[in-house]
SEFIZA-3560 file (N, C-alpha, C; in Angstrom, 3 decimals):
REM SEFIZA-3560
<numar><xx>0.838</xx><yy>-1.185</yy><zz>0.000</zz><atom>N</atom></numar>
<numar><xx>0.000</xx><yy>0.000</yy><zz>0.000</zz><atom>CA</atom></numar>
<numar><xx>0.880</xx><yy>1.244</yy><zz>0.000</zz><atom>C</atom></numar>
<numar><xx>0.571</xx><yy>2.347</yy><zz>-0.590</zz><atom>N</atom></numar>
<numar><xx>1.553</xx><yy>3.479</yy><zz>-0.976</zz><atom>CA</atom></numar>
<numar><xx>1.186</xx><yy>4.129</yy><zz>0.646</zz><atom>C</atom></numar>
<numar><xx>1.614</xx><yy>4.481</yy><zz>1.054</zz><atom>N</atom></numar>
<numar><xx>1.892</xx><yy>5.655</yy><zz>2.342</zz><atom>CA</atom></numar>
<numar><xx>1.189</xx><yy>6.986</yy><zz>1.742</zz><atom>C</atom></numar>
<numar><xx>0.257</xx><yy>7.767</yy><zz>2.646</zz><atom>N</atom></numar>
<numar><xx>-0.641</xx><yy>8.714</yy><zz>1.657</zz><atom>CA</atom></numar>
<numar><xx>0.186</xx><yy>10.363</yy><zz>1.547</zz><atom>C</atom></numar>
<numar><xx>1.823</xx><yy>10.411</yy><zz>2.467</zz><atom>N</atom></numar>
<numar><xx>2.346</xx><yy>11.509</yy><zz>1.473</zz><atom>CA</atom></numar>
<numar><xx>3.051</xx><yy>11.280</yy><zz>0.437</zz><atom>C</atom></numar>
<numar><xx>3.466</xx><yy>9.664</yy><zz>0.647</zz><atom>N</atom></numar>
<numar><xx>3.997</xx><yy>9.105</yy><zz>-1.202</zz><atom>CA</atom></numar>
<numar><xx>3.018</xx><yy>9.468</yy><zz>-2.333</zz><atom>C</atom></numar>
<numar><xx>1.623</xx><yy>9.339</yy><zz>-1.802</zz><atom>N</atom></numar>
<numar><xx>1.103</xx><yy>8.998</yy><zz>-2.678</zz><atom>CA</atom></numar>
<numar><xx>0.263</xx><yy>10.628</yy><zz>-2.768</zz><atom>C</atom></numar>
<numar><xx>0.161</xx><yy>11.201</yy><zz>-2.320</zz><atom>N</atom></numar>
<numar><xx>0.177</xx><yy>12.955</yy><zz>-2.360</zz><atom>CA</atom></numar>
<numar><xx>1.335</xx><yy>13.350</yy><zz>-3.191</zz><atom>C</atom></numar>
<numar><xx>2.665</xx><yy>12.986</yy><zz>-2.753</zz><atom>N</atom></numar>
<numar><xx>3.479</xx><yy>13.519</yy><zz>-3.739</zz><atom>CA</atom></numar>
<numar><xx>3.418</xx><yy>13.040</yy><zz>-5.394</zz><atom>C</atom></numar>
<numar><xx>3.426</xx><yy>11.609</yy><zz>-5.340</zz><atom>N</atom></numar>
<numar><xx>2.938</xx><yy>11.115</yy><zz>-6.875</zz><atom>CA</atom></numar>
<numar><xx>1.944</xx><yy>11.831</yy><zz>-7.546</zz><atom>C</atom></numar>
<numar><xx>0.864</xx><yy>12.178</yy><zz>-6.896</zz><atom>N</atom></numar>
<numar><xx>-0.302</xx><yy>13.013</yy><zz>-7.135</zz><atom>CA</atom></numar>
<numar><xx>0.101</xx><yy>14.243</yy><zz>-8.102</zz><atom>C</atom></numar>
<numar><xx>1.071</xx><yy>15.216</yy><zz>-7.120</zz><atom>N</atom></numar>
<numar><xx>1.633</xx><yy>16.612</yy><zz>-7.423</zz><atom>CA</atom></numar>
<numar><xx>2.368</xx><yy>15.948</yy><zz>-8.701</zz><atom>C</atom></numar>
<numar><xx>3.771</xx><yy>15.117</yy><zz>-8.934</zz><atom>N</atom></numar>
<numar><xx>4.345</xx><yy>15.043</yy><zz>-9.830</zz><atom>CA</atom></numar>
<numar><xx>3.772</xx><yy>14.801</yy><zz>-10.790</zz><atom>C</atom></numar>
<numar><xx>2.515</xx><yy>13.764</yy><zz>-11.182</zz><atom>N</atom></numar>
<numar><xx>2.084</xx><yy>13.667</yy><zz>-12.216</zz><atom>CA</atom></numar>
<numar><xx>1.487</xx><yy>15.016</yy><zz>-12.370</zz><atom>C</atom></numar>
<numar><xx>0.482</xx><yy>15.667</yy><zz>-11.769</zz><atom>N</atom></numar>
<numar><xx>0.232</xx><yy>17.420</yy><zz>-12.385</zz><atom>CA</atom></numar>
<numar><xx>1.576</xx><yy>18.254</yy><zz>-12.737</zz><atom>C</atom></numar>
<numar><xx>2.949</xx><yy>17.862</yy><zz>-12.343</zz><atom>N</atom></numar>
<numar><xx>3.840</xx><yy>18.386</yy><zz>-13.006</zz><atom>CA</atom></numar>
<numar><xx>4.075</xx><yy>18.155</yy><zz>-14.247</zz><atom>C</atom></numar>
<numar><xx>3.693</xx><yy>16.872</yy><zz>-14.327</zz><atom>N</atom></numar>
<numar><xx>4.296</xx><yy>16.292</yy><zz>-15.627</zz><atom>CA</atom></numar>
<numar><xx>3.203</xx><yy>16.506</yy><zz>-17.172</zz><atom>C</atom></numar>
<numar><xx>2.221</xx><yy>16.898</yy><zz>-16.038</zz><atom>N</atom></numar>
<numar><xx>1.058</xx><yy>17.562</yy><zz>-16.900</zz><atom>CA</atom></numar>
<numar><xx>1.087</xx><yy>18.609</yy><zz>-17.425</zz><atom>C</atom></numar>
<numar><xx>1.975</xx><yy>19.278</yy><zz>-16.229</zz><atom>N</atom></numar>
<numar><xx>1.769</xx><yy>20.973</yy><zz>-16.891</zz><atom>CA</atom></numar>
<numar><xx>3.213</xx><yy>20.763</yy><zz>-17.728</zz><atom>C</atom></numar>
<numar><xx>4.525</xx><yy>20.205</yy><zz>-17.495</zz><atom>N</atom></numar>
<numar><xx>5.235</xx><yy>20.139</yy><zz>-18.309</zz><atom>CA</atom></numar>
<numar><xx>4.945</xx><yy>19.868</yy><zz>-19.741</zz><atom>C</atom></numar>
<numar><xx>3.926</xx><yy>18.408</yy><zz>-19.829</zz><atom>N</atom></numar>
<numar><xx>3.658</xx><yy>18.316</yy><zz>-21.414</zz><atom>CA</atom></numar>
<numar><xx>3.003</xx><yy>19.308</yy><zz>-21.782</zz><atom>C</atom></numar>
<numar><xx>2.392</xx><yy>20.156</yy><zz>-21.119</zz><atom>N</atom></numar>
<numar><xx>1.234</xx><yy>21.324</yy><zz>-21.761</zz><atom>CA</atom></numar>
<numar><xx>2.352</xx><yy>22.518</yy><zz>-21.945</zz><atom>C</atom></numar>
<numar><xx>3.053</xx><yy>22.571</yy><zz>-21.360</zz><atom>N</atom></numar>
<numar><xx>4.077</xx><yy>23.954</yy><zz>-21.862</zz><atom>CA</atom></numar>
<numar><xx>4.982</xx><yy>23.359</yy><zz>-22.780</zz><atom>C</atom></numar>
<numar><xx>5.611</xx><yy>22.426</yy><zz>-23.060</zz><atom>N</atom></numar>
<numar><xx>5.720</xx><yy>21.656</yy><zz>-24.430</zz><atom>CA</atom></numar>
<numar><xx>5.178</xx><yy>21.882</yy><zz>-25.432</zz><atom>C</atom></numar>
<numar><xx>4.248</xx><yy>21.137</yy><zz>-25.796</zz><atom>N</atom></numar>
<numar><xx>3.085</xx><yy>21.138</yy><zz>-26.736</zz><atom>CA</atom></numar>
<numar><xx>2.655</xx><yy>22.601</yy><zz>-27.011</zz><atom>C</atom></numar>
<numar><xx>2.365</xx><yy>23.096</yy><zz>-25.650</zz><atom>N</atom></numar>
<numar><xx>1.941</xx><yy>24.593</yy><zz>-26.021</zz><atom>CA</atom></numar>
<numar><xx>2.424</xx><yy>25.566</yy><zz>-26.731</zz><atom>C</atom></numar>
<numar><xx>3.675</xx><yy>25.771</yy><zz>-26.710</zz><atom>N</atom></numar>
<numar><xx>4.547</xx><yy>26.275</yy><zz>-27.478</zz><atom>CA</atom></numar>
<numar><xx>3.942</xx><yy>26.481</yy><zz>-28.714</zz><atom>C</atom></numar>
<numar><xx>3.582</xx><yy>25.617</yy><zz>-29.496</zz><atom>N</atom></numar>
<numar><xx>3.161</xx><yy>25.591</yy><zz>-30.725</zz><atom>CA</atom></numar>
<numar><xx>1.623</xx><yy>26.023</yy><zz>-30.751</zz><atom>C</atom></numar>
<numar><xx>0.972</xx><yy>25.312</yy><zz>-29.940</zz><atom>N</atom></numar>
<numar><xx>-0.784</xx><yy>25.361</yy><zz>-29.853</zz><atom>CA</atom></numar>
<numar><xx>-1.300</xx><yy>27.152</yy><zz>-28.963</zz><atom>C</atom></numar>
<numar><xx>-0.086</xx><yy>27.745</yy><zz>-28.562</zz><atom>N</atom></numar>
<numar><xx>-0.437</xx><yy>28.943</yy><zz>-28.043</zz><atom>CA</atom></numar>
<numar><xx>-0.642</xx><yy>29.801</yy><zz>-29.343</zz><atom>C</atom></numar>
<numar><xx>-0.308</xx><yy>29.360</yy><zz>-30.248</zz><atom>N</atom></numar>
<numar><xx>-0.530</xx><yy>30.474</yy><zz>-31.521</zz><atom>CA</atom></numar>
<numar><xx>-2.133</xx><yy>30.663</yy><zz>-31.960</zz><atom>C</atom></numar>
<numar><xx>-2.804</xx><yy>29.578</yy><zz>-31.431</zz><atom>N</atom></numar>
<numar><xx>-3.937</xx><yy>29.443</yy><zz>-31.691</zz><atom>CA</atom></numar>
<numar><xx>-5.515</xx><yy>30.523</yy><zz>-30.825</zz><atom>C</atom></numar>
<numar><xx>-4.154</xx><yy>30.856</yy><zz>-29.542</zz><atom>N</atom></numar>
<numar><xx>-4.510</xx><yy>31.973</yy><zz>-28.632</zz><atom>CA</atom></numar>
<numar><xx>-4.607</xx><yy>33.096</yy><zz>-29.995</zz><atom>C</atom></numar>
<numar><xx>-5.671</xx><yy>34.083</yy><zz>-29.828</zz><atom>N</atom></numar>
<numar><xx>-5.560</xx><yy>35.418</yy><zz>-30.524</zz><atom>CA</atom></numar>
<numar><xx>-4.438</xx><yy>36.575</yy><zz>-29.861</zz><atom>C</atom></numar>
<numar><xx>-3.775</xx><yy>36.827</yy><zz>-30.755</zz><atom>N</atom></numar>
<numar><xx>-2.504</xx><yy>37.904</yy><zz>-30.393</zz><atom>CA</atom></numar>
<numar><xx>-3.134</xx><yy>38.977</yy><zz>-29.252</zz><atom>C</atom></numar>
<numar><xx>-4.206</xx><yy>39.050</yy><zz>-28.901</zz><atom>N</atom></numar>
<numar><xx>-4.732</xx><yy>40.036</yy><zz>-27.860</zz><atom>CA</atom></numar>
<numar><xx>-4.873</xx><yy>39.122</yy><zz>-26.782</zz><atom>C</atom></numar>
<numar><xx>-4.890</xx><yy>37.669</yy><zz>-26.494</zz><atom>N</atom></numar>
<numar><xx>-4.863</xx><yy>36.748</yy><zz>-25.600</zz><atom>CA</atom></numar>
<numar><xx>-3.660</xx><yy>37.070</yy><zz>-24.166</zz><atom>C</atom></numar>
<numar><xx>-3.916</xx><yy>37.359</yy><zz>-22.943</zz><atom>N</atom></numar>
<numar><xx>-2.800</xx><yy>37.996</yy><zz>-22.600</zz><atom>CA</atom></numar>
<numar><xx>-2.112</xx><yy>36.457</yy><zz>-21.827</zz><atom>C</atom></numar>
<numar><xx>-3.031</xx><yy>35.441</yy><zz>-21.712</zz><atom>N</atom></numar>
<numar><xx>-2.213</xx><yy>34.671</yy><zz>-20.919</zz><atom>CA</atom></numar>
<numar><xx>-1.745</xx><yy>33.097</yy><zz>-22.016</zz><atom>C</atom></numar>
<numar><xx>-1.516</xx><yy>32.790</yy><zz>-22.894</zz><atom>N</atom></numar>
<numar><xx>-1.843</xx><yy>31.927</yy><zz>-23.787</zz><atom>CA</atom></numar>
<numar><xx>-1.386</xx><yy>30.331</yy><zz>-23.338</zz><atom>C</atom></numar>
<numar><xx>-0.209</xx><yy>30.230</yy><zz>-22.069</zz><atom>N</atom></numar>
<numar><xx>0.034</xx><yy>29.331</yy><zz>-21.468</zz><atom>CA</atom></numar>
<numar><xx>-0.848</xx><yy>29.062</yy><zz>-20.268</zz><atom>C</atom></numar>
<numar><xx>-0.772</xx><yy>29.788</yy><zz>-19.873</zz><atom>N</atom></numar>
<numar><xx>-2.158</xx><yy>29.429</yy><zz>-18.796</zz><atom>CA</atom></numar>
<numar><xx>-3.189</xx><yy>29.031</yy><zz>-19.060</zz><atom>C</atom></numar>
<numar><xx>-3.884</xx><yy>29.354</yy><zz>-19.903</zz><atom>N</atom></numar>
<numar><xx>-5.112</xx><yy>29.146</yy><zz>-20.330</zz><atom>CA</atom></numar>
<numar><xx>-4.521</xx><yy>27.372</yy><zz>-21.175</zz><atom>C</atom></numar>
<numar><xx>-4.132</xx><yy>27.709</yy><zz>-21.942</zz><atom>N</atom></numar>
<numar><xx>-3.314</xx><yy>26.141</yy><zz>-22.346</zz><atom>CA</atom></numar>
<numar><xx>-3.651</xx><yy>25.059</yy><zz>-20.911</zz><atom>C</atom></numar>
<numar><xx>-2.491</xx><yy>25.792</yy><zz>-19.857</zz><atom>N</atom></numar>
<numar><xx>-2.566</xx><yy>24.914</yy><zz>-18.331</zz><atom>CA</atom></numar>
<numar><xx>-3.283</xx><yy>24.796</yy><zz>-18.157</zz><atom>C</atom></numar>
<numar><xx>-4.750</xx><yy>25.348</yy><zz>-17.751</zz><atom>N</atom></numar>
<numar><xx>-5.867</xx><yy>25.402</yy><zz>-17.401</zz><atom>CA</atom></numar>
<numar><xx>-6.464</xx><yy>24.289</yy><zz>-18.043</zz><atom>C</atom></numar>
<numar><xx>-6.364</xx><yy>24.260</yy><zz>-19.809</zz><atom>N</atom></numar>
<numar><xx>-7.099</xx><yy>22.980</yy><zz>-20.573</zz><atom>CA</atom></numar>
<numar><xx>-6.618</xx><yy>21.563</yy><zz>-20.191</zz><atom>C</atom></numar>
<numar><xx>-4.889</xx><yy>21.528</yy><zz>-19.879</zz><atom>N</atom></numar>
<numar><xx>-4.442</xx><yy>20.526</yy><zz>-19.575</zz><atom>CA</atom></numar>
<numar><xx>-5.136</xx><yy>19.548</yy><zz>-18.431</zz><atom>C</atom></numar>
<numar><xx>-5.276</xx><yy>20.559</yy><zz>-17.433</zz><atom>N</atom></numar>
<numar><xx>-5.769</xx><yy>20.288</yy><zz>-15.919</zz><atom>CA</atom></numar>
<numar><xx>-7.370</xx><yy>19.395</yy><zz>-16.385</zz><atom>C</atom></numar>
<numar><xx>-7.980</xx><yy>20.856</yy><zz>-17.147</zz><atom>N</atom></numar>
<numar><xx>-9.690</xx><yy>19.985</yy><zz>-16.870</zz><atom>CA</atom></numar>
<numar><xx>-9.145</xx><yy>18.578</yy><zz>-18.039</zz><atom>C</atom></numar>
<numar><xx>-8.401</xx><yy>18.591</yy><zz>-18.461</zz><atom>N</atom></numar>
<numar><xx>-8.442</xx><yy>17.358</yy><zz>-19.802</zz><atom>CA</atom></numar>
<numar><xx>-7.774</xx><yy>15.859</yy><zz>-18.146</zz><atom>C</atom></numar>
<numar><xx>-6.995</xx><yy>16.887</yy><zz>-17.808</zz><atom>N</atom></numar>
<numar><xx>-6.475</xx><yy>15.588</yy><zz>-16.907</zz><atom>CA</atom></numar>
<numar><xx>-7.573</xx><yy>14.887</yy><zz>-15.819</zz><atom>C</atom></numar>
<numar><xx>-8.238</xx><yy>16.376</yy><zz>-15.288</zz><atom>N</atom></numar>
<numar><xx>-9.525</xx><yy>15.770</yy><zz>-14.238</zz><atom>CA</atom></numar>
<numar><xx>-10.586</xx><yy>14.589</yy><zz>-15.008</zz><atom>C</atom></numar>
<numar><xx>-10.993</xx><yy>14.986</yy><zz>-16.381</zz><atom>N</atom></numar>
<numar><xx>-11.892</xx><yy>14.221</yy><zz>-17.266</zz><atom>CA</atom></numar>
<numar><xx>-11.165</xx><yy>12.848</yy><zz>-16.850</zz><atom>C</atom></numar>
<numar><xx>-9.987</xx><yy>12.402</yy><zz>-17.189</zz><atom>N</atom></numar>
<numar><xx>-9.582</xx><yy>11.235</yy><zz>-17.242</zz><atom>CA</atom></numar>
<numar><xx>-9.573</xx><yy>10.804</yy><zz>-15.879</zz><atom>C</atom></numar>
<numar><xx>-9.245</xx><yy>11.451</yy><zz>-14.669</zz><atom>N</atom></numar>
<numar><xx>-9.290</xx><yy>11.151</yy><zz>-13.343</zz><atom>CA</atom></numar>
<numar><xx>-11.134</xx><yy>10.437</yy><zz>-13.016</zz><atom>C</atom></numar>
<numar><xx>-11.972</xx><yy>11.602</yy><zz>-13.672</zz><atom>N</atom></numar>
<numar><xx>-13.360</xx><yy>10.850</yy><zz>-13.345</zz><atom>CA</atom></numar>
<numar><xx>-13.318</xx><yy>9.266</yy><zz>-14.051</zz><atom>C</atom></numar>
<numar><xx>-13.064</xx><yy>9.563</yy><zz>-15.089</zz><atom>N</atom></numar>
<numar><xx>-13.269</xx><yy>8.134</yy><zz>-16.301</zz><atom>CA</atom></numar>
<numar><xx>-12.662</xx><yy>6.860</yy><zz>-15.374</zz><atom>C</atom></numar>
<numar><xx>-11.836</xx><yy>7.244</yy><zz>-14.769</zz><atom>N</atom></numar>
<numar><xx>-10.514</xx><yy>5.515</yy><zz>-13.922</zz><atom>CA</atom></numar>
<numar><xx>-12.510</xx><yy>5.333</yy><zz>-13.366</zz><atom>C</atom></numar>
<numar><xx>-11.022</xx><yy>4.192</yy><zz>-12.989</zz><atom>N</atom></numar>
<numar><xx>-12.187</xx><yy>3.335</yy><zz>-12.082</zz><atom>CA</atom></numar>
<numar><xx>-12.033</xx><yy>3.750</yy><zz>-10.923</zz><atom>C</atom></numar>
<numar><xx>-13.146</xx><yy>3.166</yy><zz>-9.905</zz><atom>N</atom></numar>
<numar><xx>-13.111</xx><yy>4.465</yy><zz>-8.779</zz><atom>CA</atom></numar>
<numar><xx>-12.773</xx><yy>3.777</yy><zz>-7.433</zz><atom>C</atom></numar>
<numar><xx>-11.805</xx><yy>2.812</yy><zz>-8.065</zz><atom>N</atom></numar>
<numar><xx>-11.455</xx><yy>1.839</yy><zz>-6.566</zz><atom>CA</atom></numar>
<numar><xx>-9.927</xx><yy>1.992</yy><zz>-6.570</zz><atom>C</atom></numar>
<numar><xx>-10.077</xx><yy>3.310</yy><zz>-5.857</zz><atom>N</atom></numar>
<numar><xx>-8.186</xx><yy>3.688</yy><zz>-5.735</zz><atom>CA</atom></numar>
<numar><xx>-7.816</xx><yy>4.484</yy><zz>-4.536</zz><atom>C</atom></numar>
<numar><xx>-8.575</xx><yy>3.286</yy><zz>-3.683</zz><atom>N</atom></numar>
<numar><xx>-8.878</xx><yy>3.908</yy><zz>-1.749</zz><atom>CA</atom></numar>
<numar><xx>-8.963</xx><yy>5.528</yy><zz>-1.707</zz><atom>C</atom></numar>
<numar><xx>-10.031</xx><yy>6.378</yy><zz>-2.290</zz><atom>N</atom></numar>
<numar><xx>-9.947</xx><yy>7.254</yy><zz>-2.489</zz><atom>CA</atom></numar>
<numar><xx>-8.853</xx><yy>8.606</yy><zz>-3.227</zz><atom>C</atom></numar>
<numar><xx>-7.815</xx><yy>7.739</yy><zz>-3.358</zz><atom>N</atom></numar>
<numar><xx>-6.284</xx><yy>8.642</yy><zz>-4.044</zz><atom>CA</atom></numar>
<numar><xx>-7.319</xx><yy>9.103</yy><zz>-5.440</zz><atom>C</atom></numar>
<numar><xx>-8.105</xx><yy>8.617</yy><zz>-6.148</zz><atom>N</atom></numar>
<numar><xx>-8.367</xx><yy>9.187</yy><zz>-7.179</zz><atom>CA</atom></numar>
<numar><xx>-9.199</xx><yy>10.664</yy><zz>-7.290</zz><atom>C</atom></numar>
<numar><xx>-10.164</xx><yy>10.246</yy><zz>-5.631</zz><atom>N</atom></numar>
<numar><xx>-11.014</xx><yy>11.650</yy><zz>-5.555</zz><atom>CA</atom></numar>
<numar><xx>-9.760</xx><yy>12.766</yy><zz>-5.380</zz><atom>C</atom></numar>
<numar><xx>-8.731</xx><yy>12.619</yy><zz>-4.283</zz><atom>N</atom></numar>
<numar><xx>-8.242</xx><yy>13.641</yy><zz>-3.636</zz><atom>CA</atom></numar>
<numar><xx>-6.822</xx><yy>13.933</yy><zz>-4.810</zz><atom>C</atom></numar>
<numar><xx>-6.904</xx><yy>13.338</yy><zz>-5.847</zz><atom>N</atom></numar>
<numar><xx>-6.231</xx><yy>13.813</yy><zz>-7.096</zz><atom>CA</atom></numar>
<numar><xx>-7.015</xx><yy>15.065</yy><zz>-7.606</zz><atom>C</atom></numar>
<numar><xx>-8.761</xx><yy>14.673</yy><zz>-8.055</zz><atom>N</atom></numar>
<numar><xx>-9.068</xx><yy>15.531</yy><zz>-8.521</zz><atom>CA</atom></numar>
<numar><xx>-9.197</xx><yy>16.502</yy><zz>-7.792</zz><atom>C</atom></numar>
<numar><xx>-9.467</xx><yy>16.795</yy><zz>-6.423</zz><atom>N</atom></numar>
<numar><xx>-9.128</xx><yy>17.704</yy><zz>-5.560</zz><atom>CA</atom></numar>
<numar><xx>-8.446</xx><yy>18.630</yy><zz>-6.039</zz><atom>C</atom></numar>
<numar><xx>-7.263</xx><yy>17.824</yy><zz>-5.666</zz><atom>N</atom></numar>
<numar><xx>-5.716</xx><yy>18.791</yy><zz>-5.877</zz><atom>CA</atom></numar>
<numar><xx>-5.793</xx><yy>19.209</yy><zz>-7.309</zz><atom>C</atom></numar>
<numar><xx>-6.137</xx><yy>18.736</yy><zz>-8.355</zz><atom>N</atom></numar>
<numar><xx>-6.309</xx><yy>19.234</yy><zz>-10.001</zz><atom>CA</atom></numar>
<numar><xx>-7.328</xx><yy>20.405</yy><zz>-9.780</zz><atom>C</atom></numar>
<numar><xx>-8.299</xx><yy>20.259</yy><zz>-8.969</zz><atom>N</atom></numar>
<numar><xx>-9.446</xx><yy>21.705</yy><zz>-8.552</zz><atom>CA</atom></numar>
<numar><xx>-8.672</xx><yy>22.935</yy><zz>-8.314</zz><atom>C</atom></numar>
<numar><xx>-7.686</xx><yy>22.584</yy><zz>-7.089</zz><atom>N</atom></numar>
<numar><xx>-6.956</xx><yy>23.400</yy><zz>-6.444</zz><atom>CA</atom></numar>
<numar><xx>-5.882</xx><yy>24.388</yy><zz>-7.490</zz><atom>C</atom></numar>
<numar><xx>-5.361</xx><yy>22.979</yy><zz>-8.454</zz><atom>N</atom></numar>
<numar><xx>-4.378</xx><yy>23.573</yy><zz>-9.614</zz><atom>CA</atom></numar>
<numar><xx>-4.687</xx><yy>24.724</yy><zz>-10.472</zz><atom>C</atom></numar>
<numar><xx>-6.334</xx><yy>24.261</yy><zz>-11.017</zz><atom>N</atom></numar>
<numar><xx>-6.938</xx><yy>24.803</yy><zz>-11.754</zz><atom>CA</atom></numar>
<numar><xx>-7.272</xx><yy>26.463</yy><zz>-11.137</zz><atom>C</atom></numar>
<numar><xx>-7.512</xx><yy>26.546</yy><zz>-9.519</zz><atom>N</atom></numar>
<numar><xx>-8.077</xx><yy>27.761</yy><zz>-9.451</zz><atom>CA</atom></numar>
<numar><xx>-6.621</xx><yy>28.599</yy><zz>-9.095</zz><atom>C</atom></numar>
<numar><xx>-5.807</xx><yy>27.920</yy><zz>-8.773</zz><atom>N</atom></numar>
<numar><xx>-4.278</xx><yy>28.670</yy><zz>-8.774</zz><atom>CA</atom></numar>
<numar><xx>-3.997</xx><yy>29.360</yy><zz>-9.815</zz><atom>C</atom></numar>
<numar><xx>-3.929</xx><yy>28.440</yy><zz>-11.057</zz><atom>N</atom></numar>
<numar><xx>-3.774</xx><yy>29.124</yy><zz>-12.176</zz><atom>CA</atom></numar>
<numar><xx>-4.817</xx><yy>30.280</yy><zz>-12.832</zz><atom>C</atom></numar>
<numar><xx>-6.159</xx><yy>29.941</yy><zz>-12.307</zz><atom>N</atom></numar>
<numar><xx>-6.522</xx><yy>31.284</yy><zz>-12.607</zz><atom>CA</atom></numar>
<numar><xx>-6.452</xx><yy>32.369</yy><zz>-11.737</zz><atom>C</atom></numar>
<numar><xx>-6.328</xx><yy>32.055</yy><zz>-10.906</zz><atom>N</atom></numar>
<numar><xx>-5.741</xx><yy>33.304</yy><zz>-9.433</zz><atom>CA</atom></numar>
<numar><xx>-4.474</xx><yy>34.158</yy><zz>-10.696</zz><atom>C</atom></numar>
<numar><xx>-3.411</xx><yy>32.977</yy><zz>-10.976</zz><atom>N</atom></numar>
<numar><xx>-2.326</xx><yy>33.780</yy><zz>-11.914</zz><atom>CA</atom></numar>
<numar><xx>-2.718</xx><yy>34.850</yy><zz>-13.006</zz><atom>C</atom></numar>
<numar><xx>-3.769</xx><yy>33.877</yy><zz>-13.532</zz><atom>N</atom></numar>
<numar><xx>-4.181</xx><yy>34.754</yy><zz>-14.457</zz><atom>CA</atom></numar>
<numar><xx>-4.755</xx><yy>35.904</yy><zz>-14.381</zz><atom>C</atom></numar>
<numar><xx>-5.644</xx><yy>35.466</yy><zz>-13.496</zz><atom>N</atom></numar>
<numar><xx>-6.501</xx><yy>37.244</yy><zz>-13.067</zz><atom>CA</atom></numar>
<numar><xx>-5.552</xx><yy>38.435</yy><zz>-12.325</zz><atom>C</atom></numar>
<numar><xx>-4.624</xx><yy>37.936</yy><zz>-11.702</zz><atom>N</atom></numar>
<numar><xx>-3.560</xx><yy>38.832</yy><zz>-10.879</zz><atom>CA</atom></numar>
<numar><xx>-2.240</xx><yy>39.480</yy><zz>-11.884</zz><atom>C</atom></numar>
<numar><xx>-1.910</xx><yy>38.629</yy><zz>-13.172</zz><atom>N</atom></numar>
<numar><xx>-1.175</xx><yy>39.284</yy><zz>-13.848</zz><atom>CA</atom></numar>
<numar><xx>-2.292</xx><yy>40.075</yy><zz>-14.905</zz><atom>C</atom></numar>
<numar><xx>-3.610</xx><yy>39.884</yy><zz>-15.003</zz><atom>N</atom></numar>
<numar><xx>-4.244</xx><yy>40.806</yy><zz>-15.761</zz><atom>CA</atom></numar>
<numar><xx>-4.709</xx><yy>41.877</yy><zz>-15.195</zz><atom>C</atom></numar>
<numar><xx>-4.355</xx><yy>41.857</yy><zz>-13.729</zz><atom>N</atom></numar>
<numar><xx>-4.705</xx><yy>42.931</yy><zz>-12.966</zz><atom>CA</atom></numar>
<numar><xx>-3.920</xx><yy>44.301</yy><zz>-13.026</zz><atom>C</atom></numar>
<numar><xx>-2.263</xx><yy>43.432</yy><zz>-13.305</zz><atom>N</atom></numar>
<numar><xx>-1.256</xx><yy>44.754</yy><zz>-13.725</zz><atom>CA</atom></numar>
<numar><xx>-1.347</xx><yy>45.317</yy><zz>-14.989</zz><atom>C</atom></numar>
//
């Protein structure tokens, strides 16, 4: 059985590895942002996150709860990043 800050931290790294492939990929797919778009990676991050929660609902749901308190923490990700967003559109 994983220990639940192993398995909290696994949690976080895979949303790293999420937002890593999304600033990857994004690179290219931010062009698709309109040139007046002020945040075009974030908003990217943001898609990554709800694309990752979708797949978090889809598992199966026998994962001694680690799967709810994933999407949790993907909730949490999601409103961080728009906290970013709204606070650098604030300047």
């Amino acid at each position: 059985m994983i220990k639940p800050a192993l398995s909290r931290r696994l949690v976080i790294s895979a949303i790293g590895v999420a937002l890593a492939g999304a600033a990857f990929a994004g690179g290219m797919e931010a062009e698709r942002f309109s040139a007046s778009e002020p945040q075009p990676h974030m908003r990217l991050a943001i898609e990554s996150l709800r694309a990752a929660k979708n797949h978090l609902k889809e598992a199966t749901p026998d994962k001694a709860e680690h799967r709810v308190k994933a999407m949790d923490l993907v909730d949490q990700a999601i409103s961080e990043v728009q906290a970013g967003i709204n606070a650098a559109n604030a300047h």
